[in-house]
C-alpha positions as CSV (number, residue, x, y, z in Angstrom):
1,X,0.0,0.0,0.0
2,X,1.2,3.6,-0.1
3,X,1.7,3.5,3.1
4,X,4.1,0.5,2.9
5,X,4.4,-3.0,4.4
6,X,0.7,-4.1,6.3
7,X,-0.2,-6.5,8.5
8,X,-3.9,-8.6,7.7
9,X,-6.9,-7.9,9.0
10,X,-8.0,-4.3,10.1
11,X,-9.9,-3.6,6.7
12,X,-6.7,-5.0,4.9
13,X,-7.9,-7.8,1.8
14,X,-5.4,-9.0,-0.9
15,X,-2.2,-9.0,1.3
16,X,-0.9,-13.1,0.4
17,X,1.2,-14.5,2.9
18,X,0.4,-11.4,5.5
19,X,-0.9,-12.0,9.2
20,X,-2.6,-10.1,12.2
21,X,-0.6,-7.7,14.0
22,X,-1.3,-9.7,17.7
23,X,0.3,-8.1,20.1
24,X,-0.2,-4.1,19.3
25,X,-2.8,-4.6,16.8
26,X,-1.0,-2.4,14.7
27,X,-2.3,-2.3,10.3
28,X,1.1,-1.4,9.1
29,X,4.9,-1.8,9.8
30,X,5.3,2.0,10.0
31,X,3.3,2.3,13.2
32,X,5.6,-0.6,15.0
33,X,8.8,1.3,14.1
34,X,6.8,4.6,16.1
35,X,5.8,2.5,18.8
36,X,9.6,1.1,19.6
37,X,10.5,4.8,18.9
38,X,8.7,8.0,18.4
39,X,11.2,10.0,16.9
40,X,11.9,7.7,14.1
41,X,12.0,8.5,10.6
42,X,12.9,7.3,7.0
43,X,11.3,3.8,5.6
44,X,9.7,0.9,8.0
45,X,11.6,-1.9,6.7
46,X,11.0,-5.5,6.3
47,X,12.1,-8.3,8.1
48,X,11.6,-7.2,11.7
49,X,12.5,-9.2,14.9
50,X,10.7,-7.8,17.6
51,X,11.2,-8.2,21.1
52,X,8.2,-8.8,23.3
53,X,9.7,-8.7,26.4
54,X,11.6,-5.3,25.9
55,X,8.7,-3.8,23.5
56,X,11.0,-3.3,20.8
57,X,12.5,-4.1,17.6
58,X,16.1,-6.2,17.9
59,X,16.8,-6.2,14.2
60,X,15.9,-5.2,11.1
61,X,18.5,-6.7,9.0
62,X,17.9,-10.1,7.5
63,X,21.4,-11.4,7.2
64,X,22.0,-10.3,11.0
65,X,18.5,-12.1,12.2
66,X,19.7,-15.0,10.2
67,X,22.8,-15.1,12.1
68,X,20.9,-15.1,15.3
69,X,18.3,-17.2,15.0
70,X,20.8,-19.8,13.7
71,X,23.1,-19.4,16.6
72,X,20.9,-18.0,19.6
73,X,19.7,-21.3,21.0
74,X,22.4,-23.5,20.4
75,X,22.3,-24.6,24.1
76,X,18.7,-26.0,23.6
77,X,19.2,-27.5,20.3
78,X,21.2,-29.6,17.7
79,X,24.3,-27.3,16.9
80,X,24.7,-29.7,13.7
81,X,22.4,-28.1,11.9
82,X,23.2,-24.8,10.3
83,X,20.7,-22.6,8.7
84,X,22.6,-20.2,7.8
85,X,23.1,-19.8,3.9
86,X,26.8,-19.5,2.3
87,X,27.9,-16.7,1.9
């Protein structure tokens, strides 16, 4: 939309592979980026990693959230298995 990435629902049809903003019921990325901080400005990007527990975004840069989500639970998991892609 023009006003760039949206969630589902909230009067939002057509958006494939898009789902409900849960936790701050937000309709479009935007509006998350102002929530974690106010005085933010320039383009809501996509992905984001957003921390529930601190109420803000972690990351916004895919090849760092790769990074983390392939290394940030190694003590609970199989450490064989890498998901990270070749660089």
């Amino acid at each position: 939309t023009e006003q760039g990435w949206g969630f589902a629902g909230k009067g939002l049809t057509g958006l494939k592979g898009a789902s409900e903003d849960h936790l701050h019921h937000k309709q479009f990325i935007h509006q998350l980026y102002t929530h974690a901080d106010p005085k933010v400005s320039g383009r809501a990007t996509v992905p984001v990693l957003w921390d529930k527990f601190t109420d803000t975004i972690v990351n916004n840069e895919s090849a760092d959230i790769i990074e983390m989500l392939n290394s940030a639970f190694d003590q609970w998991g199989d450490t064989s298995i890498n998901l990270r892609p070749l660089h």
